[in-house]
VEXDREN-2710 file (C-alpha; in Angstrom, 1 decimal):
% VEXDREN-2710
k/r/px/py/pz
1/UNK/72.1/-48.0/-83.3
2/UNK/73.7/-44.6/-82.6
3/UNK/71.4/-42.8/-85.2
4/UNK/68.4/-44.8/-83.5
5/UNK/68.8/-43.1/-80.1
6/UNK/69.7/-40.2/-81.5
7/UNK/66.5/-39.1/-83.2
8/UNK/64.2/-41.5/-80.4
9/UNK/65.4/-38.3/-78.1
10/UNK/64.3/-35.6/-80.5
11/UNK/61.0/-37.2/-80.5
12/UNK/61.2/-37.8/-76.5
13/UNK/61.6/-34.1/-76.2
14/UNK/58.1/-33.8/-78.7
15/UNK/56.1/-35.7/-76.8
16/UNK/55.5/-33.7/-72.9
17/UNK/53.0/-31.2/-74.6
18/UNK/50.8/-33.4/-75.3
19/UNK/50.9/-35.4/-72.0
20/UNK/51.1/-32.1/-69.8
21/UNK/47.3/-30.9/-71.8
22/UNK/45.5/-31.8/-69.5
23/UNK/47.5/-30.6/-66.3
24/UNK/47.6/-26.8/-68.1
25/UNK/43.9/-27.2/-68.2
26/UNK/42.3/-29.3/-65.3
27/UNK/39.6/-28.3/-62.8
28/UNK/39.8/-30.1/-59.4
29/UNK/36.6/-30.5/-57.5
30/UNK/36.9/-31.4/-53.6
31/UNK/34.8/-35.3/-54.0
32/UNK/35.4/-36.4/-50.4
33/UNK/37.0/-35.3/-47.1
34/UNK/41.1/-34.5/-48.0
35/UNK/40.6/-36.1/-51.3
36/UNK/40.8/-34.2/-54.6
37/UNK/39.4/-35.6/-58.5
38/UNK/40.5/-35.1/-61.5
39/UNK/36.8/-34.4/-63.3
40/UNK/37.0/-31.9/-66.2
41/UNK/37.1/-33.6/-69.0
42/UNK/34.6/-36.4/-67.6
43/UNK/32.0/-33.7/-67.2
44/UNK/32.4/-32.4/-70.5
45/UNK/32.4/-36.2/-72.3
46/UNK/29.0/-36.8/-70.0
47/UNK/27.8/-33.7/-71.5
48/UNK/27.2/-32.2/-67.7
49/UNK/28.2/-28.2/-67.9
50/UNK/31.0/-27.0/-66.4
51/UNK/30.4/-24.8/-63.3
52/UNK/33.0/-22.5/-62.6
53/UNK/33.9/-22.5/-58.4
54/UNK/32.5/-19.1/-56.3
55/UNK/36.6/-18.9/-55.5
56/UNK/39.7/-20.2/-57.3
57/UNK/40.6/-22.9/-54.4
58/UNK/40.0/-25.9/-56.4
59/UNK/40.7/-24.7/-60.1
60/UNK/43.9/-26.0/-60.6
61/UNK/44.5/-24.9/-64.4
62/UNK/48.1/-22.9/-65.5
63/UNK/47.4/-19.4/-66.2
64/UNK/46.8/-18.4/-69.1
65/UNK/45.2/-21.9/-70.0
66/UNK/42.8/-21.7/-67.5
67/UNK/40.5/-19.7/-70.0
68/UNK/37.2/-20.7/-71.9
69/UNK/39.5/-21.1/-74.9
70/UNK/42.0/-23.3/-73.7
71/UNK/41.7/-25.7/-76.9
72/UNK/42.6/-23.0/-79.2
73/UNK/45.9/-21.9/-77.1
74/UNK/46.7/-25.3/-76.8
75/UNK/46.5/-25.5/-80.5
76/UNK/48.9/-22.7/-81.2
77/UNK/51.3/-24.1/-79.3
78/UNK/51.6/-27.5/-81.1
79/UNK/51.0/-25.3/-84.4
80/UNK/53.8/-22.9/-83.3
81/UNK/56.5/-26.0/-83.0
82/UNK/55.2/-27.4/-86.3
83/UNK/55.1/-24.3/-88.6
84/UNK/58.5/-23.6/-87.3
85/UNK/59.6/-27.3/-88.2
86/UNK/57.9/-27.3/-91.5
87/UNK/59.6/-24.0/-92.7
88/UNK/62.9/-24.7/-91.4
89/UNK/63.1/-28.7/-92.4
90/UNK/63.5/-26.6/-95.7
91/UNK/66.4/-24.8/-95.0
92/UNK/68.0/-27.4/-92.7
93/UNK/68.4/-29.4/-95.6
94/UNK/70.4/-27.4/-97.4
95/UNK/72.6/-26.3/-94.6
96/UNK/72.9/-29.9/-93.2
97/UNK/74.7/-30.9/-97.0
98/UNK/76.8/-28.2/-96.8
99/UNK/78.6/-29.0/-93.1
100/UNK/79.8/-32.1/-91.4
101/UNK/76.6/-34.0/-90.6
102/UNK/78.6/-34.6/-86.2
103/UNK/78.9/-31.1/-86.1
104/UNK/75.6/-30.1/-87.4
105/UNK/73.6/-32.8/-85.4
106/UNK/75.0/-31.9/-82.2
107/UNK/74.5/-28.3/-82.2
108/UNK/71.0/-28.9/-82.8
109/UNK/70.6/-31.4/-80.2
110/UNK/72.0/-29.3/-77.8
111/UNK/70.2/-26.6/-78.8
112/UNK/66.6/-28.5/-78.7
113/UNK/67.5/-29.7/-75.3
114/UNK/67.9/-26.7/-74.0
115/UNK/65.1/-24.9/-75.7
116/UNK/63.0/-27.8/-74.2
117/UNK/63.9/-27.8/-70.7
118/UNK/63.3/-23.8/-70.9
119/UNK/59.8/-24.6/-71.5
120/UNK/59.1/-26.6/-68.0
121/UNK/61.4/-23.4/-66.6
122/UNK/58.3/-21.8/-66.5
123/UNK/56.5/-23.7/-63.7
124/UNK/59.8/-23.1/-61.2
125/UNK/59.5/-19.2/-62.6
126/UNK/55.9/-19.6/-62.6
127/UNK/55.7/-17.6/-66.1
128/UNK/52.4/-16.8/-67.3
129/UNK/53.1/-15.2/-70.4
130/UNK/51.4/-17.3/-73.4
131/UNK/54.3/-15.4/-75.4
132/UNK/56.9/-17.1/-73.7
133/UNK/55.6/-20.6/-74.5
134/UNK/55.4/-19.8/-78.0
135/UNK/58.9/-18.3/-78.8
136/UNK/60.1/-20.9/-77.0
137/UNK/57.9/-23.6/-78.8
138/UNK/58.8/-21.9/-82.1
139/UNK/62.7/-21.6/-81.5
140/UNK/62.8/-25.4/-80.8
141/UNK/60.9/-26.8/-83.8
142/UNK/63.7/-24.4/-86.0
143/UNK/66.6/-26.1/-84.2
144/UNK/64.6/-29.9/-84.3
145/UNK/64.9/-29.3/-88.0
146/UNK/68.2/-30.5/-88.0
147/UNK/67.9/-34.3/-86.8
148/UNK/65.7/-36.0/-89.9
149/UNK/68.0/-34.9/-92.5
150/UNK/71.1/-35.6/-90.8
151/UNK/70.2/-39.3/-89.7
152/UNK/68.6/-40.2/-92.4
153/UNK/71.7/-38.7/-94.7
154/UNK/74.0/-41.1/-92.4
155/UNK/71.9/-43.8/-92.9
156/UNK/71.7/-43.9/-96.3
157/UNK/75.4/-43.5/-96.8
158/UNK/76.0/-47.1/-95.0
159/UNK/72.9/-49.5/-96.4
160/UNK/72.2/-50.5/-99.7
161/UNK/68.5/-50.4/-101.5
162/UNK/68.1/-53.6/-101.7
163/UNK/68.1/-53.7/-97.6
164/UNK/66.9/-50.1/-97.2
165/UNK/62.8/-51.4/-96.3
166/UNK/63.9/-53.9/-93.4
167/UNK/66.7/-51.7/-91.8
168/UNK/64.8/-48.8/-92.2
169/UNK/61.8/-49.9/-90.8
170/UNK/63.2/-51.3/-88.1
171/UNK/65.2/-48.2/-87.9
172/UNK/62.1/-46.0/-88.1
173/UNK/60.5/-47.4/-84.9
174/UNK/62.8/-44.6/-83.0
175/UNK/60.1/-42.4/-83.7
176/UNK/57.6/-44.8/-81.4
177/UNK/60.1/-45.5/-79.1
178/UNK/60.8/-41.9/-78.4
179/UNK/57.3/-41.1/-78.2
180/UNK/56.6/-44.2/-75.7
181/UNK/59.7/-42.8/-73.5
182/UNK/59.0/-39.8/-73.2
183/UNK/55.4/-40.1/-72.5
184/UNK/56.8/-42.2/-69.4
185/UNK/58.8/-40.0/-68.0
186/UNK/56.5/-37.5/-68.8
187/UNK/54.0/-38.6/-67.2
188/UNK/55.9/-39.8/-63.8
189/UNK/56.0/-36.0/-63.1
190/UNK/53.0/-34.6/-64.5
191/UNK/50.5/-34.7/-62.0
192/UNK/53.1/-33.6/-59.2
193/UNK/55.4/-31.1/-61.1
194/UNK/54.6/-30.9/-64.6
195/UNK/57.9/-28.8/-65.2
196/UNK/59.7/-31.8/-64.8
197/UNK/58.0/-33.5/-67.7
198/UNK/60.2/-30.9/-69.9
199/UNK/63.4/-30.6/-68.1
200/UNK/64.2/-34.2/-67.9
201/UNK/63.7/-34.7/-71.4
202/UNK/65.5/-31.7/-72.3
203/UNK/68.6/-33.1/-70.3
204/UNK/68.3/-36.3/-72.0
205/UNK/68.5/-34.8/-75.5
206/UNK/71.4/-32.3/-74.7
207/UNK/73.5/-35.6/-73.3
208/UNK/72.8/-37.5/-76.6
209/UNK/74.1/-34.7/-78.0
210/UNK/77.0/-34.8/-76.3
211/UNK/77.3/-38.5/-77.6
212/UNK/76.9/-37.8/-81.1
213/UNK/79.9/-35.2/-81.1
214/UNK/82.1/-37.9/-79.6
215/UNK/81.2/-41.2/-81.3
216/UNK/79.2/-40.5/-84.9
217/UNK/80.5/-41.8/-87.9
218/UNK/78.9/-40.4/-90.6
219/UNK/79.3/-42.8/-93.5
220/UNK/81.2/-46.3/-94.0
221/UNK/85.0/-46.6/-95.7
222/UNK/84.3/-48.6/-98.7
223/UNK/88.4/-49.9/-99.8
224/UNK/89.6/-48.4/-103.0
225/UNK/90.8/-52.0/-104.1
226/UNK/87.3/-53.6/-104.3
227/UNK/87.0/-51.0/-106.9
228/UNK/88.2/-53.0/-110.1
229/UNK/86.3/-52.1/-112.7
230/UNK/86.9/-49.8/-116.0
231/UNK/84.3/-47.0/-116.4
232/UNK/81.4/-47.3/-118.9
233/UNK/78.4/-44.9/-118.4
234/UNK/78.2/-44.8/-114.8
235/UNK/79.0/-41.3/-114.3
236/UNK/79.5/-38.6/-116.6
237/UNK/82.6/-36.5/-117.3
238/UNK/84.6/-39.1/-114.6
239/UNK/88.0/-39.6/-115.1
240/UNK/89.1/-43.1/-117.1
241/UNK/90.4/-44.5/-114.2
242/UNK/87.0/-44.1/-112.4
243/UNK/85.9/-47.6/-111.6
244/UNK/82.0/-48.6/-112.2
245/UNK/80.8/-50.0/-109.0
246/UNK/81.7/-51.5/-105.9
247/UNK/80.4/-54.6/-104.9
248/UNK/79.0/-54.4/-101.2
249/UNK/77.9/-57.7/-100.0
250/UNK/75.2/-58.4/-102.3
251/UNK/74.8/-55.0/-103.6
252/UNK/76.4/-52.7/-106.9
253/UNK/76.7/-49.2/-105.3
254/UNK/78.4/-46.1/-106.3
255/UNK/80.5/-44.6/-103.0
256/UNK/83.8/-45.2/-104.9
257/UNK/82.6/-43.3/-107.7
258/UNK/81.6/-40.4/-106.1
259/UNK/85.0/-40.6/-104.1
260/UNK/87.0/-41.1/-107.1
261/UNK/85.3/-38.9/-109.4
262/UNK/85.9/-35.5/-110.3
263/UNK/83.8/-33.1/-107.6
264/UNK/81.1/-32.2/-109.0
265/UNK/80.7/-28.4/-109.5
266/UNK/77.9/-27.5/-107.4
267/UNK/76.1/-29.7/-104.8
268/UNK/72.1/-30.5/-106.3
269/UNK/69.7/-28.3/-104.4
270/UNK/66.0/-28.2/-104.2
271/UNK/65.6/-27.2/-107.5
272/UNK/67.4/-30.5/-109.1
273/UNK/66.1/-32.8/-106.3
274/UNK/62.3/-31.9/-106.8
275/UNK/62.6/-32.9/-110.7
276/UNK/63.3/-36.4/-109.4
277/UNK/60.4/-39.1/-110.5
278/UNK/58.0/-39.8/-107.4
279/UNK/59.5/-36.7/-105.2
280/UNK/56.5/-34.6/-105.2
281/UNK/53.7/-37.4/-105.2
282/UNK/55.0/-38.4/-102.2
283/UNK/56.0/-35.2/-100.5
284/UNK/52.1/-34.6/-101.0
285/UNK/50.6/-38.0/-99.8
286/UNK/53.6/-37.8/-96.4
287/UNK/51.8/-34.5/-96.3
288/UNK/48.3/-36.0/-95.1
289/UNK/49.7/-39.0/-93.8
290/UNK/52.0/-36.9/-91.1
291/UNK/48.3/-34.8/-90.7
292/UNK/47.3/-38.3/-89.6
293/UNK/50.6/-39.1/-87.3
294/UNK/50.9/-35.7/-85.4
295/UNK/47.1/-35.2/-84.9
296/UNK/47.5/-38.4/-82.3
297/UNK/50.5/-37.4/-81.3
298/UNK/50.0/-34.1/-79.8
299/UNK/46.0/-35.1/-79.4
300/UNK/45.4/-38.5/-78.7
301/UNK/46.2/-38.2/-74.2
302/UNK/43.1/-35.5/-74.2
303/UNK/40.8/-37.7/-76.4
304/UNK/41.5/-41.0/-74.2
305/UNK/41.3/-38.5/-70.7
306/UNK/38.2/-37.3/-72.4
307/UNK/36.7/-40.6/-73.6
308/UNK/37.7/-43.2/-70.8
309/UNK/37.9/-40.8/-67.9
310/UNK/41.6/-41.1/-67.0
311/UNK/43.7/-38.9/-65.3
312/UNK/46.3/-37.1/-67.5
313/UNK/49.3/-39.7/-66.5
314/UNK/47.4/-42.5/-67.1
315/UNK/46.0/-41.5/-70.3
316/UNK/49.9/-41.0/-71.4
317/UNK/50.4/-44.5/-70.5
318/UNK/48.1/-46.0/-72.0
319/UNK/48.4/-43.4/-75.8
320/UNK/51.7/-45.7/-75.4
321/UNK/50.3/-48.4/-76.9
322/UNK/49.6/-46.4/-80.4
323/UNK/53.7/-46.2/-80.6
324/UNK/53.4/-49.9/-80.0
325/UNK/51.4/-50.4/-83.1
326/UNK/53.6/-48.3/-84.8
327/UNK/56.6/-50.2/-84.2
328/UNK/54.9/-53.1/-86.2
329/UNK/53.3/-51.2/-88.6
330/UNK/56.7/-49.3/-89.6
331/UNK/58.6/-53.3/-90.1
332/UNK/55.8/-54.0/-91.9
333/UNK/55.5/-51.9/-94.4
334/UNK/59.3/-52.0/-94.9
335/UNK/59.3/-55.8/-95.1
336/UNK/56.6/-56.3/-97.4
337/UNK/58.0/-53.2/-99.6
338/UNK/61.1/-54.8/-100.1
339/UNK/59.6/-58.2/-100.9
340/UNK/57.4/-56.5/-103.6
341/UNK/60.0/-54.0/-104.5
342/UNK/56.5/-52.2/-104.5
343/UNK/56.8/-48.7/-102.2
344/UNK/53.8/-46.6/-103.6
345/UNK/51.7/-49.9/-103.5
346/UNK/52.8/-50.9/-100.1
347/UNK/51.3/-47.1/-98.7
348/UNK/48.7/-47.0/-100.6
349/UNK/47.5/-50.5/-99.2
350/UNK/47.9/-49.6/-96.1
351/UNK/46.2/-46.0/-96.3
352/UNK/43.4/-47.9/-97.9
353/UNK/42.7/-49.8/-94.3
354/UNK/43.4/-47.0/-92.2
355/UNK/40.7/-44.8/-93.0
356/UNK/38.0/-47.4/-92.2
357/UNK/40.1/-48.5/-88.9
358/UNK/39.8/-44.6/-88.1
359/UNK/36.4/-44.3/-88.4
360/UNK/35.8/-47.6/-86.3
361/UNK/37.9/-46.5/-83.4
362/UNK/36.0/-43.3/-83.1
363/UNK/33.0/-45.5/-82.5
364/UNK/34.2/-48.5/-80.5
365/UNK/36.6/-47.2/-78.3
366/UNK/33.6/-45.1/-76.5
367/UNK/32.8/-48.8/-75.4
368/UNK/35.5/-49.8/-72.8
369/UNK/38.9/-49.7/-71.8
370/UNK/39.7/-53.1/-73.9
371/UNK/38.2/-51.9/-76.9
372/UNK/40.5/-48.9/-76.8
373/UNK/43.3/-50.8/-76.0
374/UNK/42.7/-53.1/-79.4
375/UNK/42.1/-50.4/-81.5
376/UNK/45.4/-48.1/-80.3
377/UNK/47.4/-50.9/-81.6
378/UNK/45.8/-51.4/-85.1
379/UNK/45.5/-47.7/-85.6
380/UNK/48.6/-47.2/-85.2
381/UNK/50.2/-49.7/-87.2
382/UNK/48.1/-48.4/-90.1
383/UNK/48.8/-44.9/-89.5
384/UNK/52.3/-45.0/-89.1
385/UNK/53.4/-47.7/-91.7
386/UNK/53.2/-45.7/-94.5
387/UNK/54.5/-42.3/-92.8
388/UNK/57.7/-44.2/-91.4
389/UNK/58.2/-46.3/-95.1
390/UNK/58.2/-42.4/-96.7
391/UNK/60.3/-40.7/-94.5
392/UNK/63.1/-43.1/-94.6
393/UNK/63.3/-45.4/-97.9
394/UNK/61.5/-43.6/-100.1
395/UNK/63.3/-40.9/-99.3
396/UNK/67.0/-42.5/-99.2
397/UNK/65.9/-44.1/-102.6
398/UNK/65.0/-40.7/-104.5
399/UNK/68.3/-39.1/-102.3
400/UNK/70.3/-41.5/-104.4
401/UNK/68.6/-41.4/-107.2
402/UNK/71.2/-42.2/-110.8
403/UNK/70.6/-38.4/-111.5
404/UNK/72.8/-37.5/-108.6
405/UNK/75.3/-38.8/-109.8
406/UNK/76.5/-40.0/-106.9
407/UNK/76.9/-36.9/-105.1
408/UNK/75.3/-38.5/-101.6
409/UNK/75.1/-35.1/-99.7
410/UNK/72.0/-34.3/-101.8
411/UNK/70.2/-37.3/-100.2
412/UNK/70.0/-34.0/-96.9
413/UNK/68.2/-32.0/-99.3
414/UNK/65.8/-34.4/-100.8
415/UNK/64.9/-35.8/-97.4
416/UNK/63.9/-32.0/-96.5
417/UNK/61.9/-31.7/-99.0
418/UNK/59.6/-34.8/-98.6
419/UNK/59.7/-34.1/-94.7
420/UNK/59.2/-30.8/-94.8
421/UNK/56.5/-31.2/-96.8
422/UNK/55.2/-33.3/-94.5
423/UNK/55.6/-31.3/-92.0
424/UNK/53.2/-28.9/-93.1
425/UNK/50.3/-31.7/-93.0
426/UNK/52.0/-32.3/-89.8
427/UNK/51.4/-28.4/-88.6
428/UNK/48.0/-27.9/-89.6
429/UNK/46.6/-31.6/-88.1
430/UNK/47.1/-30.8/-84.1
431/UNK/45.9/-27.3/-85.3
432/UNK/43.0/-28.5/-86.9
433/UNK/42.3/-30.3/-83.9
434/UNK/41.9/-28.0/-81.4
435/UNK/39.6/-26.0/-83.5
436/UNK/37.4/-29.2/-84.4
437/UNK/37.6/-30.8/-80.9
438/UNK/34.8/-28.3/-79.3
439/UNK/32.5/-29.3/-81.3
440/UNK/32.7/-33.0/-80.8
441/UNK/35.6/-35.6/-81.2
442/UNK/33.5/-37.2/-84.1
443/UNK/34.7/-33.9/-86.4
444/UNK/38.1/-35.0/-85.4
445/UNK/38.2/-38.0/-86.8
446/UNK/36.2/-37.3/-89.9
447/UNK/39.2/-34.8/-90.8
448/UNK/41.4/-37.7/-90.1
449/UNK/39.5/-40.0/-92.7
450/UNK/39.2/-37.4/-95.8
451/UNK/43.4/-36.8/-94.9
452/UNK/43.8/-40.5/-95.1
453/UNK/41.9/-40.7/-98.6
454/UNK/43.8/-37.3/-100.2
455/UNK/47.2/-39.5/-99.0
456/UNK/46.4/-42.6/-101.3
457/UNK/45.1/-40.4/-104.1
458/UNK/48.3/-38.4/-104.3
459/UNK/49.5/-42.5/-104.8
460/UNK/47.5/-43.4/-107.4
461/UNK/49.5/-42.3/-110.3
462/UNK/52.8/-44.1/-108.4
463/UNK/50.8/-46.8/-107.7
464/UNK/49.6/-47.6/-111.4
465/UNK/53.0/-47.4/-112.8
466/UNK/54.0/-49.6/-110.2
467/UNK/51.2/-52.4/-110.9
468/UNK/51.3/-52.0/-114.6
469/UNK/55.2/-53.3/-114.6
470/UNK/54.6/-56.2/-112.0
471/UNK/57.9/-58.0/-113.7
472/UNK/60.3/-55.1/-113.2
473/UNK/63.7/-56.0/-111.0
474/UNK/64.6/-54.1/-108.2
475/UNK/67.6/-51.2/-107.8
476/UNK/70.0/-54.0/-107.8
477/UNK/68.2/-55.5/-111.5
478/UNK/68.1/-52.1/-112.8
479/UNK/71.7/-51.5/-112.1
480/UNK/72.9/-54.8/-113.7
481/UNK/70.4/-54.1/-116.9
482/UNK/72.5/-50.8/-117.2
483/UNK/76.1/-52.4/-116.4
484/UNK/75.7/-56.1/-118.3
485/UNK/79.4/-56.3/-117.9
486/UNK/78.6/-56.8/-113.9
487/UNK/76.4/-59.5/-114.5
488/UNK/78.4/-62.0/-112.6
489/UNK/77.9/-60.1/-109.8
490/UNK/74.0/-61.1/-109.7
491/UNK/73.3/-64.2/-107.6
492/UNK/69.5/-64.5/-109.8
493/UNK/70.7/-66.2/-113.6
494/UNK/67.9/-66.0/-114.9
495/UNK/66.7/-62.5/-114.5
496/UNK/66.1/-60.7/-117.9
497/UNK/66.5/-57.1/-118.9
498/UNK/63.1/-54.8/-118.4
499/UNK/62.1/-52.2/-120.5
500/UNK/59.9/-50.1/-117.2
501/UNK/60.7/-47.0/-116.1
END
C-alpha cells in the first residue's frame, strides 16, 4: 500500500502540464456584458480563424505561450521532462541497486516535489522566460527517474511469480490513480491560479517523501529455519550448507539463498541484464506502447477542450475517465496473464484491439459528450493494459530471472532498462503530438495506430514461443521440474516435467 501511494504522487505531480495547456494558451473574448468565454480552441475545431484583438485586454495567454507557435513550445516542454526521464531511468537504475532503496526514494521525492512546485513559482514571480520552464521541466524528469525502479525493486522482493499479474495489476493502477488526482486538484485551481495546480502537488509529493523515509520497508524477513533443504543446483559456487528454496505460502523462492550464499562478486549490470530472454522484445514493444500512454497523458485535456468545447478544468475532469479505464484494463491484463501464464500473448491481444478502438474514437467521439465518455473508458483500458502488465510483471519476472542468481538488486537495473526504454517512446509521443496536432487531430491518431501495430510486432516472436508450448507450467512448474526433490511441495500431482524453454 505504501509503494502504491508513493508512485500515485510521482505521477500526480506529472499530470498539471497537461491540464494547465490550455490556460498557458487561451484567448478570452468579451460574449456579454461582465461576462468572459473561454473560445479558442472552439473556433479553431469550427474551423472559424482566429482574429487577434486591436489591444491585449482580452488575450489572456502566459507569455511566451501566447505566440502563433504555442503547440510546438508546449511540445518541448513535455519532450523536455521525458528525454530527461528516458536518459536518466538508465542511470537511476544502476545507482538505485547500489544504495538503500528508503534513502534513495526519498531524496528523489523530495527533490521532484520541489522541482515541481518551482514550476507554478513562476505565475506568483510572473516568469516569462521559456528557459526557465524547461530547466526546470528537465531537472525534474532526472530526479522522477528514481521512483519506478525503486518500487517496483521493493515490490518484487515481497510477492512471488505465481501472484505477481493480480498484485501487480492492481498495484499498477497507482499510475491512474495519480493521474485522476492530480488532474483534480489541478484543475480546482486552473482557471483561477494556475500556479496552484503545481505547487499543491509539489507539496503532496515532498510529504510522501517524508513518509517513505520514516515507514518503508524494503523487502520481507523470510526465517532462516523454513530453510531446510540441502543444496543441489540452485546456485552456483554456494556454500554446502546453502539450503535450496524456501517455501513461501504456495511458492519455491530463492531469498534465503541469496542471503545465505556467498556475495556474489559484482552486482549484474545492464550488460548481463539485457542478455536475459524477452528483455529487449519488450523494452521495444513498452517503447510504442508508453508512445501510446503519454501521448493521452500529456495531450488528451487539449483534444477533449478542442473537440467537445470545454473549458480547460472541465476537460481535466472529464480525461479522468481514461485513468478509469486504465484501472480495469491494468487488472485485466494481470489476471488473465496469470491464468494463462501467457504475458507476451496477453499484450499482444490487447494491442491487437487497441488500434481499431483508436481509430474509432477519433471518429465517434466528434459526435457527443456520451460518445466520448464510452470511448475514454475502452481506450484506456486497452491502452494501458499492456503498458502497466510490462512495467511491472514482466519486468519483476525477467529482474529475477534464474541467471541472477538470486542477486535481487538487479531486478533495479532490469526494470530501468525496459522503462527506460519506454520512456523514449514515451518522449517522442507528446512531442510528436504537438508537431502533428496543427495539422488536424486525425494525424494524431493515425501515429497512435501505426505505434500500436510496431508494439504487437516487436511481440510476435514472444508470442509464438509462447503459443507453440500451450502445455508449459508456470515459474512455480519450472522450478519444481528443476528441483524434483521439492515435489511435495506442489499442491498439482499430476503435473509432468516440460521440455519448453
Amino acid at each position: 500500500i505504501l509503494t502504491f501511494l508513493l508512485y500515485a504522487s510521482f505521477h500526480l505531480s506529472r499530470k498539471p502540464i497537461s491540464i494547465v495547456k490550455g490556460e498557458l494558451h487561451r484567448y478570452c473574448a468579451t460574449l456579454h456584458e461582465g461576462q468572459v468565454g473561454f473560445s479558442s480552441w472552439s473556433r479553431k475545431a469550427s474551423g472559424t480563424p482566429l482574429r487577434q484583438p486591436a489591444d491585449n485586454e482580452t488575450d489572456c495567454s502566459w507569455a511566451p505561450f501566447d505566440q502563433d507557435n504555442y503547440q510546438q513550445l508546449l511540445g518541448a516542454l513535455d519532450y523536455s521532462f521525458l528525454c530527461a526521464y528516458a536518459i536518466g531511468m538508465y542511470l537511476s537504475g544502476i545507482i538505485g541497486e547500489r544504495l538503500p532503496i528508503r534513502y534513495y526514494l526519498t531524496f528523489g521525492m523530495l527533490a521532484s516535489g520541489a522541482f515541481t512546485a518551482l514550476f507554478g513559482l513562476g505565475y506568483f514571480y510572473s516568469i516569462h522566460s521559456f528557459g526557465f520552464y524547461v530547466v526546470t521541466q528537465i531537472i525534474n524528469g532526472l530526479v522522477q527517474t528514481t521512483g519506478w525502479p525503486s518500487v517496483v525493486t521493493c515490490l518484487g522482493n515481497w510477492f512471488g511469480k505465481g501472484r505477481r499479474g493480480l498484485i501487480m495489476g492492481v498495484w499498477n493502477s497507482h499510475t491512474s490513480v495519480g493521474n485522476i488526482l492530480g488532474s483534480l486538484i489541478a484543475g480546482y485551481w486552473v482557471s483561477t491560479c494556475w500556479g496552484l495546480s503545481f505547487v499543491v502537488p509539489g507539496a503532496i509529493v515532498a510529504a510522501m517523501g517524508i513518509v517513505c523515509f520514516l515507514f518503508l520497508i524494503e523487502r520481507k524477513y523470510t526465517w532462516p529455519w523454513r530453510c531446510h533443504l540441502p543444496l543441489l543446483a540452485v546456485s552456483a559456487g554456494a556454500p554446502p550448507d546453502t539450503c535450496a528454496g524456501c517455501f513461501d505460502g504456495d511458492e519455491v523462492t530463492h531469498n534465503c539463498v541469496a542471503r545465505f550464499s556467498k556475495p556474489a562478486e559484482h552486482t549484474p549490470g545492464i550488460k548481463t541484464g539485457s542478455l536475459f530472454q524477452g528483455v529487449i522484445e519488450f523494452s521495444l514493444c513498452l517503447l510504442f506502447a508508453k508512445l501510446v500512454s503519454y501521448t493521452f497523458l500529456f495531450w488528451l485535456p487539449l483534444y477533449i477542450t478542442n473537440v467537445d468545447h470545454l473549458d480547460a478544468r472541465q476537460a481535466g475532469e472529464l480525461s479522468t475517465l481514461f485513468d478509469v479505464g486504465g484501472i480495469f484494463g491494468g487488472i485485466l491484463a494481470g489476471v488473465i496473464s496469470d491464468r494463462l501464464e501467457k504475458r507476451a500473448s496477453t499484450c499482444g491481444l490487447m494491442l491487437l484491439l487497441a488500434a481499431p478502438t483508436l481509430y474509432v474514437f477519433s471518429t465517434i467521439s466528434k459526435m457527443g459528450l456520451e460518445a466520448t465518455v464510452a470511448m475514454l473508458l475502452l481506450s484506456g483500458a486497452l491502452v494501458s493494459g499492456p503498458y502497466a502488465l510490462i512495467t511491472t510483471a514482466v519486468s519483476a519476472d525477467l529482474g529475477t530471472h534464474k541467471s541472477l542468481k538470486g542477486n535481487s538488486h538487479a531486478l533495479a537495473t532490469v526494470t530501468a532498462i525496459i522503462d527506460g526504454t519506454g520512456s523514449v517512446g514515451a518522449a517522442l509521443g507528446p512531442l510528436l503530438a504537438g508537431l502533428l496536432s496543427p495539422s488536424g487531430w486525425n494525424n494524431v491518431f493515425y501515429m497512435l495506430m501505426f505505434a500500436d501495430a510496431c508494439a504487437l510486432l516487436f511481440l510476435i516472436r514472444l508470442i509464438h514461443k509462447e503459443l507453440s508450448c500451450p502445455g508449459s507450467p508456470g515459474s512455480k512448474g519450472r522450478l519444481l521440474t528443476c528441483l524434483p526433490h521439492l515435489a511435495f511441495l506442489n499442491p498439482r500431482k499430476d503435473r509432468k516435467p516440460t521440455h519448453c524453454p
